[in-house]
C-alpha positions in Angstrom: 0.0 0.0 0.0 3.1 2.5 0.8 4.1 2.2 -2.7 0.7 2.9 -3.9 0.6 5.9 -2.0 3.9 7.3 -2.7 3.7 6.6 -6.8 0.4 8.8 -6.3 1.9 11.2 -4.5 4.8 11.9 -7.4 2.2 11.9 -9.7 0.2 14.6 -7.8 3.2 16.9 -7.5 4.2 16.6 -10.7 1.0 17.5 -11.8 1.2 20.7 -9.1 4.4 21.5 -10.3 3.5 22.0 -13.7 0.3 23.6 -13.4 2.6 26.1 -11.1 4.7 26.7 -14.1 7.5 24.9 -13.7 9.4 23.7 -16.5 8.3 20.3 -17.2 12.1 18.8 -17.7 13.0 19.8 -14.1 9.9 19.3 -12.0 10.4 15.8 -14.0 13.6 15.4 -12.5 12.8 16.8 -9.3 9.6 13.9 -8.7 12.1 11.4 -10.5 14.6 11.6 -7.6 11.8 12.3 -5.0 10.7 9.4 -5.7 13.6 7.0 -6.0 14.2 8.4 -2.4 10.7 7.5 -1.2 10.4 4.0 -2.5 14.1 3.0 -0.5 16.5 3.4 -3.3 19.7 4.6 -2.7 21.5 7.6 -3.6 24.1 5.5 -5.5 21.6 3.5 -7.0 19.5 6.3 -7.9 22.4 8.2 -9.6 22.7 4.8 -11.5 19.0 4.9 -12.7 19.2 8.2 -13.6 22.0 7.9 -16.3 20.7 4.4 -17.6 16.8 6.5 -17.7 18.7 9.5 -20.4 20.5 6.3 -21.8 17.8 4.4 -22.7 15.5 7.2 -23.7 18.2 9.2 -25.8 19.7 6.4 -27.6 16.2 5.3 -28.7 14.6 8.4 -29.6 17.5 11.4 -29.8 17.9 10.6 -33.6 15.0 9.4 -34.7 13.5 12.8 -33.5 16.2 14.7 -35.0 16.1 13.5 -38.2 12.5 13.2 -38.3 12.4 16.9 -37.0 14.7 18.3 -40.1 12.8 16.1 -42.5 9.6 17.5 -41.7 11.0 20.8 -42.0 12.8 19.6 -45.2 9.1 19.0 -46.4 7.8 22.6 -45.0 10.5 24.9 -46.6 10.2 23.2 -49.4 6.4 23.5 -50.1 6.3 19.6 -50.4 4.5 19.3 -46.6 1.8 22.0 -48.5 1.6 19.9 -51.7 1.1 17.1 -49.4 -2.0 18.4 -47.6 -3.7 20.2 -51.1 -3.5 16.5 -52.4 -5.2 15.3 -49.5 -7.4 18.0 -49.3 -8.4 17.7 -52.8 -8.6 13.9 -52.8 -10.9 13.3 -49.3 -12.2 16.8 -49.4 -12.0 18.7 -46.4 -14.8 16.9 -44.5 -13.6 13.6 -44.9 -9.9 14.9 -43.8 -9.8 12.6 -40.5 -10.7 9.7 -42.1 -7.5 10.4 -44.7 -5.2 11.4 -41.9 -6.9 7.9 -40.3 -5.6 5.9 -43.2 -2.3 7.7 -43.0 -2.0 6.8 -39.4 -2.6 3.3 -39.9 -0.3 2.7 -42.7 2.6 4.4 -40.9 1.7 2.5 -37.6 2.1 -0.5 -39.1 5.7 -0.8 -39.6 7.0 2.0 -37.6 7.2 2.3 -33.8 5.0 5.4 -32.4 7.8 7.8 -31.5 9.3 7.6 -35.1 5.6 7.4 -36.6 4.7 10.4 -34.8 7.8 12.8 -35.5 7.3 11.6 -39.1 3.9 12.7 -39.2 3.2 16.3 -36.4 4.5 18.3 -39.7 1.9 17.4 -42.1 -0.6 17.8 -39.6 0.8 21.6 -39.0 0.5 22.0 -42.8 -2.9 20.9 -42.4 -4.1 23.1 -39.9 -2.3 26.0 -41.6 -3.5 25.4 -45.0 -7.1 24.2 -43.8 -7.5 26.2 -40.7 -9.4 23.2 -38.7 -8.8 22.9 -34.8 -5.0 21.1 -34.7 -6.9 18.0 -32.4 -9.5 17.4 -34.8 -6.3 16.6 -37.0 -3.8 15.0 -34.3 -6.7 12.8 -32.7 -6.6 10.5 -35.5 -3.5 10.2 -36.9 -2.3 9.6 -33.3 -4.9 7.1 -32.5 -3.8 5.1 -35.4 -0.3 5.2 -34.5 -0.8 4.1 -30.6 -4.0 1.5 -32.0 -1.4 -0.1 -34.3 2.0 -0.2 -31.9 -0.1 -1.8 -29.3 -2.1 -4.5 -30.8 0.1 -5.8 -34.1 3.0 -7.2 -35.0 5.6 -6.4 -35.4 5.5 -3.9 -33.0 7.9 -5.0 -29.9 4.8 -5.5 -27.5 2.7 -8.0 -29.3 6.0 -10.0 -30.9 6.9 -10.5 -26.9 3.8 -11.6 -26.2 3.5 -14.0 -29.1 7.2 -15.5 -28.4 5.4 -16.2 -24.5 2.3 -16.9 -25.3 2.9 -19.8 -27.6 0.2 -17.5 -29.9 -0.1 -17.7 -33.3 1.5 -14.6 -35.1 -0.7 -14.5 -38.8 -3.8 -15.2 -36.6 -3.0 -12.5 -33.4 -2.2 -10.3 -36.7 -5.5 -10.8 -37.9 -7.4 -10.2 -34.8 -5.8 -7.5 -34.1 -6.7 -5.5 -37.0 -10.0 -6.8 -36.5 -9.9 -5.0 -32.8 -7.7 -1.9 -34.1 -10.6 -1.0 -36.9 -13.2 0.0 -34.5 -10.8 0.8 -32.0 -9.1 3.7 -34.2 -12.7 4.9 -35.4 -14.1 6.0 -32.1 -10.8 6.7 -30.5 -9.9 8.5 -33.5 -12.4 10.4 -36.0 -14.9 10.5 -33.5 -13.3 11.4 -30.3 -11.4 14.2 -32.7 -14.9 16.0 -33.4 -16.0 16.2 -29.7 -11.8 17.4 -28.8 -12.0 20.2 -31.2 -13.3 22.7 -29.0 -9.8 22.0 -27.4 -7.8 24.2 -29.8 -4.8 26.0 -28.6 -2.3 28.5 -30.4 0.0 26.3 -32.6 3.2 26.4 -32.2 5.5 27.9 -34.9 7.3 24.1 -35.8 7.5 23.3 -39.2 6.6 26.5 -40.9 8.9 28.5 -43.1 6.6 31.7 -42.8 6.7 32.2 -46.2 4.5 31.6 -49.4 6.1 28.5 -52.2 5.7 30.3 -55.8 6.5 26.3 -56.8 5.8 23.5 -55.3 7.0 20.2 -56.2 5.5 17.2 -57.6 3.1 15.0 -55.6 4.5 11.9 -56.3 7.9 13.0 -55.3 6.3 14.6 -52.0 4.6 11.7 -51.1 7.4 9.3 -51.4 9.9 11.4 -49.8 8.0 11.5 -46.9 6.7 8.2 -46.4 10.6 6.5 -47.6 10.9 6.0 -43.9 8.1 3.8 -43.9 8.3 2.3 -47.0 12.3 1.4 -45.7 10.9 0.3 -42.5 7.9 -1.6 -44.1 10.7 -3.6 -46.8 12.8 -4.7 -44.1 10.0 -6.4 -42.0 9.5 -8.4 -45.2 12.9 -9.3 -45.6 12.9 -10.3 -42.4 10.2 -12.9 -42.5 10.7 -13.8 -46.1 14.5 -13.7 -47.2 16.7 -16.5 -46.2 20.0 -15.2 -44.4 22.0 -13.5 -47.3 23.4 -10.1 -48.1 20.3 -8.9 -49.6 18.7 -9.2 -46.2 21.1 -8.1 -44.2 21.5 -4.9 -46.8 17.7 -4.6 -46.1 17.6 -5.3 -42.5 19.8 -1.4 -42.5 18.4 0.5 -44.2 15.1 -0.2 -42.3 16.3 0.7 -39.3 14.3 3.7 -37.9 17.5 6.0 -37.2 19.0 4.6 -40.9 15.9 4.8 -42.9 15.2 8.6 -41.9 19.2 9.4 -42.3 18.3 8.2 -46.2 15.2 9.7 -46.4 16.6 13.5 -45.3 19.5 13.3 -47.2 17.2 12.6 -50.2 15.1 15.7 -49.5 18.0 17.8 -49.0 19.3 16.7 -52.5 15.8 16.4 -54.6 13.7 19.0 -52.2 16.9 21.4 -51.8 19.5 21.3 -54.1 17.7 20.5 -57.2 14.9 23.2 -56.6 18.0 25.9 -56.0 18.4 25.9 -52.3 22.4 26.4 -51.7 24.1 24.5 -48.7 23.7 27.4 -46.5 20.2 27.8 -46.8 19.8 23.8 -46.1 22.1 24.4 -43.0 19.8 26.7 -42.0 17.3 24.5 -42.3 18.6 21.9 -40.3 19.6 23.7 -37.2 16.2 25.8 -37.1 14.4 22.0 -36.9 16.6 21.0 -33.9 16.4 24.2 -32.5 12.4 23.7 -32.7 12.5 19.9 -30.5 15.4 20.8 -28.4 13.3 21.3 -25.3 11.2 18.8 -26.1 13.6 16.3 -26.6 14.8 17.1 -22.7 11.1 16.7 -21.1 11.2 13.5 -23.2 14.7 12.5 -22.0 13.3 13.4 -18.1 10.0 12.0 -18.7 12.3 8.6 -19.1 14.2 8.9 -16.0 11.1 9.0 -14.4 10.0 5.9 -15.5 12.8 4.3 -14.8 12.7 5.2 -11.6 9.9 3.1 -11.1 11.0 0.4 -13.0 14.8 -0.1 -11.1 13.1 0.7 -7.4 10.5 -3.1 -8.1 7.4 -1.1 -8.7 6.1 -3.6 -11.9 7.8 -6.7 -9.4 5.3 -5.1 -6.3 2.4 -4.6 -8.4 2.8 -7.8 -10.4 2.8 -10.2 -6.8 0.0 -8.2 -5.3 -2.4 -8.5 -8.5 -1.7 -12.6 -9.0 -4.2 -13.4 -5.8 -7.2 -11.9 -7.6 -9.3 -14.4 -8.8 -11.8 -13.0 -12.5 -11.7 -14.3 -15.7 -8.2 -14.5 -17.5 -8.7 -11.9 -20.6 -9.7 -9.6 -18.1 -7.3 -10.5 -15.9 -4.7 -9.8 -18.1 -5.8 -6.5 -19.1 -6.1 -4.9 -15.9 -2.9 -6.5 -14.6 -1.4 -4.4 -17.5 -3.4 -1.5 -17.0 -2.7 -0.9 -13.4 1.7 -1.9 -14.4 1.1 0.6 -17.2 -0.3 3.3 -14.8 2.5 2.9 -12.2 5.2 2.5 -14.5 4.6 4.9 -17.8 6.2 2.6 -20.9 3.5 0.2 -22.5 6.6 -2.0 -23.2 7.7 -2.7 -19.8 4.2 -3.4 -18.7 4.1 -6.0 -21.5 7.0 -7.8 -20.5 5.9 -7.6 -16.4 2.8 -8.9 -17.5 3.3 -11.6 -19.3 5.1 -13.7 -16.6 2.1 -12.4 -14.4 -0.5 -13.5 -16.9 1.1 -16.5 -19.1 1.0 -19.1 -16.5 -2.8 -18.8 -16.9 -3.1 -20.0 -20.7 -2.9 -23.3 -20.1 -5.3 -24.3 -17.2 -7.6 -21.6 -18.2 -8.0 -22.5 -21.8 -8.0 -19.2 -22.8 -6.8 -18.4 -26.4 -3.0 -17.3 -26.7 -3.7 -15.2 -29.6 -6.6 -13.1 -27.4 -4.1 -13.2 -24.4 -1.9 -11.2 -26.8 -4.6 -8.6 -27.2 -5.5 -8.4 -23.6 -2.5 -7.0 -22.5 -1.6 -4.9 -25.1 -5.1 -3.2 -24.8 -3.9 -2.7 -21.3 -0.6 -1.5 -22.0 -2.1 1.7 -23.6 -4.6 2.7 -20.7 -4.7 5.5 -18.6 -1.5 7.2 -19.8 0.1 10.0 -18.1 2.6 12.3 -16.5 5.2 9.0 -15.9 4.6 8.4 -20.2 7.5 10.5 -22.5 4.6 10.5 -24.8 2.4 12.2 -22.8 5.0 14.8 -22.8 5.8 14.8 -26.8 2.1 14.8 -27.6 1.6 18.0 -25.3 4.7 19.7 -26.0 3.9 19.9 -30.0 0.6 20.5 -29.8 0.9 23.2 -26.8 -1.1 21.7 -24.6 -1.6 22.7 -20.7 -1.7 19.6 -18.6 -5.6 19.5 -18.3 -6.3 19.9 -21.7 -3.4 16.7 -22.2 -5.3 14.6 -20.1 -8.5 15.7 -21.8 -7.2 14.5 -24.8 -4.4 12.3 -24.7 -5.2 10.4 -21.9 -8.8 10.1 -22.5 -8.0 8.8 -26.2 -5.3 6.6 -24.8 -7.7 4.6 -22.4 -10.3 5.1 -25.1 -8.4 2.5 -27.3 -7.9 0.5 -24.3 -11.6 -0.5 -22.9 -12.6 -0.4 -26.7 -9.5 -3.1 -27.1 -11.0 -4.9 -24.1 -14.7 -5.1 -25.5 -13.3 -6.6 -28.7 -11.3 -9.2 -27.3 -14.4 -10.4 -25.2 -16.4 -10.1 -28.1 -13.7 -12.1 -30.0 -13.6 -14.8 -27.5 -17.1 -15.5 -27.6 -16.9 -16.1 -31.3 -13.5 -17.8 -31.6 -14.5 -20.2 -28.3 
């Protein structure tokens, strides 16, 4: 129960903190170490946590943001990002622009984790809301929600592969439930729950814009695939990884689909075909580049402290506490599962953690339960997105670019987060009583 009370103590202060005004990268920092303190950690071991917390965080995140950062502003100076959005525009028509941005979402999610999905995405929807002049929620609601539907309930996103590998599940077939759960879960998480956040509408920030008018813009094929060649990278790789025998080909393929790799190519290409070849000189594309990391450098810090926090809770046995405690309840095993995850996912802040806690919590239940592997799968990843908050770097990233105050974040983010969840949960019980 003291561990209870003291995780929801750090969350209350942080949440005081920052509606005080305090920068979100230290009052992170300060409740991170608060709370390593409070749950018996000590100072030597806290020190540790701290620098494997910026470790892990940075070296999964500090390039893919950067890169994805200066491509998106790449697109934006440019004029490809606006070419981008009048093709969409023009295509789904302005009313129907969630349901494009939807599709987008999904696509993207498939192959690419959220963070790099995300960064590769915020600048079109700025050029949207610029060029459209629609609330930027009613635009980030559903591309977002198709990003977290997709990383949390399909492989090969890291969650659902760990759960098939200990599950004993069936990949093809948790594949294909999954999308069967993701559809509906995306649509009222995403288009829907967009129109009602629209009265939610804050000042944009000024990311991704060049704050001129394009007297030319580029072609929309070239547009298109320049920004999606990170996926499409990411998206041949998978396949060479499940269809290629062992050979140079794969392992050639297997690179260049690495997030960090496959956005290096993709910005270099933009420089050249976006920049070079439309006139812009080295020093304007210089320019370029460090106005983009200028534009996430702050953000890339409340990220960086948003992960010490978690792993805070991670090194000081919060998932280990939670985990013993929630193996005496006695319900059925799907839901079971899910609120096993929920409640790690709540405490702890990374969906993937709670994945891996949970599965040793929930997999010894398969067997004598009966229950089906594949919708075992399903149950904890709709968990692993619930209730997601201040302890969650993409709590912060999803406030920070849309320029969000912390109510208005939990209004939206968190209430679209745990949206996808319970909607997750409904399907895999309505799933189980057709597959059983």
């Amino acid at each position: 129960m003291t561990t209870f009370l003291i995780i929801a103590a750090a969350i209350a202060l942080q949440i005081f903190l920052t509606a005080r005004k305090v920068s979100p990268f230290l009052s992170l920092l300060i409740v991170a170490v608060l709370t390593g303190l409070c749950l018996g950690m000590s100072p030597r071991d806290l020190l540790k946590t701290i620098d494997v917390g910026v470790g892990s965080t940075l070296g999964g995140l500090a390039l893919v943001i950067c890169l994805g950062a200066i491509l998106g502003k790449v697109l934006e100076e440019s004029g490809a990002a606006e070419k981008i959005a009048t093709t969409l525009i023009g295509r789904f028509g302005e009313k129907n622009i969630q349901w494009a941005l939807l599709l987008t979402g999904f696509l993207v999610g498939i192959p690419l984790y959220f963070n790099a999905g995300f960064i590769i995405l915020v600048p079109l929807i700025f050029s949207l809301a610029r060029k459209t002049g629609l609330p930027i929620l009613y635009l980030a609601i559903p591309t977002v929600a198709s990003l977290s539907t997709t990383h949390c309930f399909l492989p090969p996103h890291p969650g659902p592969v760990v759960l098939v590998n200990a599950f004993g599940a069936d990949m093809g077939l948790t594949l294909l439930y999954g999308i069967a759960m993701a559809i509906p879960a995306v649509v009222i998480a995403g288009p829907l729950l967009g129109r009602w956040m629209q009265v939610i509408n804050p000042p944009m920030l000024d990311l991704f814009s060049s704050g001129s008018a394009h007297k030319e813009l580029p072609g929309a094929f070239a547009s298109f695939l320049i920004a999606l060649s990170p996926v499409l990278l990411i998206s041949v790789s998978v396949l060479a990884e499940s269809l290629l025998p062992d050979g140079v080909a794969k392992t050639a393929l297997l690179f260049v689909g690495n997030p960090t790799i496959a956005l290096l190519l993709s910005t270099l290409v933009a420089f050249y075909w976006l920049g070079h070849r439309r006139g812009a000189g080295l020093e304007t594309q210089t320019r370029w580049l460090n106005a983009a990391i200028a534009s996430i450098a702050v953000i890339l810090l409340i990220i960086t402290a948003g992960g010490v926090f978690k792993q805070v809770l991670v090194d000081s046995g919060v998932g280990a506490t939670i985990a013993s405690f929630s193996s005496t309840w006695q319900m059925p095993p799907l839901v079971f599962a899910w609120l096993a995850t929920a409640i790690l996912r709540v405490m702890i802040g990374s969906s993937t953690v709670a994945v891996i806690t949970a599965a040793g919590v929930v997999g010894p239940l398969i067997g004598p339960s009966g229950a089906s592997p594949e919708l075992m799968v399903l149950a904890v990843g709709a968990g692993s997105v619930f209730g997601s908050h201040v302890n969650d770097s993409a709590f912060w990233m999803f406030k920070e670019f849309f320029n969000l105050s912390m109510k208005q974040t939990f209004v939206s983010w968190t209430v679209m987060e745990t949206t996808i969840s319970i909607v997750g949960l409904g399907g895999v019980l309505l799933l189980d009583l057709v597959v059983s």
